[in-house]
C-alpha positions as CSV (number, residue, x, y, z in Angstrom):
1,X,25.5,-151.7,-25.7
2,X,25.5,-149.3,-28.7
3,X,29.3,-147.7,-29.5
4,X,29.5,-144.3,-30.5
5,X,31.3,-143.8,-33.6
6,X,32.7,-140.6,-32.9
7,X,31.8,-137.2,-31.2
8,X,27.9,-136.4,-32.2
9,X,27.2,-132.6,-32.9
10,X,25.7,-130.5,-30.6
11,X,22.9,-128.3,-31.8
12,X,24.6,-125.1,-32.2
13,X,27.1,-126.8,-34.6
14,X,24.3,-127.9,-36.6
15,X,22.8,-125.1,-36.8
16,X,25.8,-123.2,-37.7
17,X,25.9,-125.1,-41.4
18,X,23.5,-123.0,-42.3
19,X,24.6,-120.3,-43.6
20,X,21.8,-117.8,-43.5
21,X,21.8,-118.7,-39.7
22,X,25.4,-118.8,-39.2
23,X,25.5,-115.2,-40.4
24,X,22.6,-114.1,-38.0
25,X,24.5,-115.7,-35.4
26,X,28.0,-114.4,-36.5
27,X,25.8,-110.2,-36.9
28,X,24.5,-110.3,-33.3
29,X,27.4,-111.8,-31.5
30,X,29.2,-108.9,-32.4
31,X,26.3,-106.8,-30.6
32,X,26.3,-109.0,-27.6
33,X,30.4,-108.3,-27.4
34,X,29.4,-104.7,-27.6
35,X,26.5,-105.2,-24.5
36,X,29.3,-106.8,-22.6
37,X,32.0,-104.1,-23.0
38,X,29.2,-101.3,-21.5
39,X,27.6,-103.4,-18.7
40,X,31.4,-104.1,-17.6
41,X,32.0,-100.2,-17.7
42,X,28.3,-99.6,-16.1
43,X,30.4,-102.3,-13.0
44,X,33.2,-100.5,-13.2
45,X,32.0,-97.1,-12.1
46,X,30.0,-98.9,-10.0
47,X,26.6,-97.3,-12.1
48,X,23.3,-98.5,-12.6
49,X,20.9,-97.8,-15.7
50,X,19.4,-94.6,-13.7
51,X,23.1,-93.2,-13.3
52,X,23.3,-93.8,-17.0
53,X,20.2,-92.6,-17.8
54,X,21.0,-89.5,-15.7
55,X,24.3,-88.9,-17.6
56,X,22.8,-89.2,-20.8
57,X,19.8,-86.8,-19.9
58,X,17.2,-89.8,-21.0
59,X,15.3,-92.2,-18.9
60,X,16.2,-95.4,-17.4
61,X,13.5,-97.4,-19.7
62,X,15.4,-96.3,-22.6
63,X,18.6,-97.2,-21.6
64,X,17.3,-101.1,-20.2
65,X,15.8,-101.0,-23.5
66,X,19.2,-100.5,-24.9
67,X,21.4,-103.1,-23.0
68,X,18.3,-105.8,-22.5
69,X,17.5,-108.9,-25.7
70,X,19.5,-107.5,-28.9
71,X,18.1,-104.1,-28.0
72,X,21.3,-102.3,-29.3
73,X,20.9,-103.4,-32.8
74,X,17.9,-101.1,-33.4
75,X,20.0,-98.2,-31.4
76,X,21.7,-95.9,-33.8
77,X,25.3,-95.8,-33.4
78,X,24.9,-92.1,-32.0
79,X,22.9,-93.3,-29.2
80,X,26.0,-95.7,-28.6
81,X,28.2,-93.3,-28.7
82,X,26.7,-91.1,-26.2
83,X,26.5,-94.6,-24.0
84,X,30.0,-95.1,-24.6
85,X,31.4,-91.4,-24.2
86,X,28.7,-91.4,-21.0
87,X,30.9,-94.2,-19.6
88,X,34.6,-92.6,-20.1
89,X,34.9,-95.0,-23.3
90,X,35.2,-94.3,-27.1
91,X,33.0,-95.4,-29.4
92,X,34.7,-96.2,-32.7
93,X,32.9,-98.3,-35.4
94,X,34.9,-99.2,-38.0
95,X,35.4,-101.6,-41.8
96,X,38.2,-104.0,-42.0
97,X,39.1,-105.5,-45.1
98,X,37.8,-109.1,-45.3
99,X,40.9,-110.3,-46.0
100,X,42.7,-108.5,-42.5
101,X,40.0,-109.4,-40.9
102,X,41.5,-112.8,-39.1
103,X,44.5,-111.0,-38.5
104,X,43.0,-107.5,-36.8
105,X,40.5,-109.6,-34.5
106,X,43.3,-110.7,-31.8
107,X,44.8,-107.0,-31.8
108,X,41.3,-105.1,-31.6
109,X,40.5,-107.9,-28.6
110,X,43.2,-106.8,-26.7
111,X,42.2,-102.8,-27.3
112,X,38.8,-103.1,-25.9
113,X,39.0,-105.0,-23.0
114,X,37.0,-102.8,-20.5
């Protein structure tokens, strides 16, 4: 019987040592976060995508378009907004310094639960 010398890495893990990869990962995590916060508002007011779409004045293929497989990185951030504001919420993109970063995360979590 073979021992394991210690915990193997999983694939993600290895994957994340590379850094161009770790960085795409890192980029749309932060959209997914965002996806999250307006399907959770979309359940909160109990909505589907054709309320939304109504709200907005658009169609319901644009907004699935929107909230479906990393489709909000190609929407503009005033398309968000008007997703956001169409929800009761406020969309505010902002910079932090890189070196604040680690230290504004915990306090920007607890602003935008939904």
């Amino acid at each position: 019987m073979l021992k394991s010398k210690g915990k193997t890495k999983g694939l993600l893990a290895r994957k994340m040592e590379d850094a161009a990869y770790r960085k795409r990962h890192e980029e749309s995590y932060e959209f997914f976060k965002l996806e999250v916060q307006l399907l959770n508002a979309l359940e909160k007011k109990h909505w589907t995508y054709s309320d939304l779409a109504k709200a907005m004045g658009t169609q319901k293929s644009a907004i699935s378009r929107d909230l479906m497989g990393h489709g909000l990185q190609k929407a503009s951030m005033d398309r968000i907004a008007k997703m956001a504001e169409a929800l009761g919420l406020r969309f505010m993109p902002f910079c932090v310094a890189e070196s604040k970063a680690k230290q504004a995360l915990p306090l920007i979590q607890k602003l935008v639960a939904v």
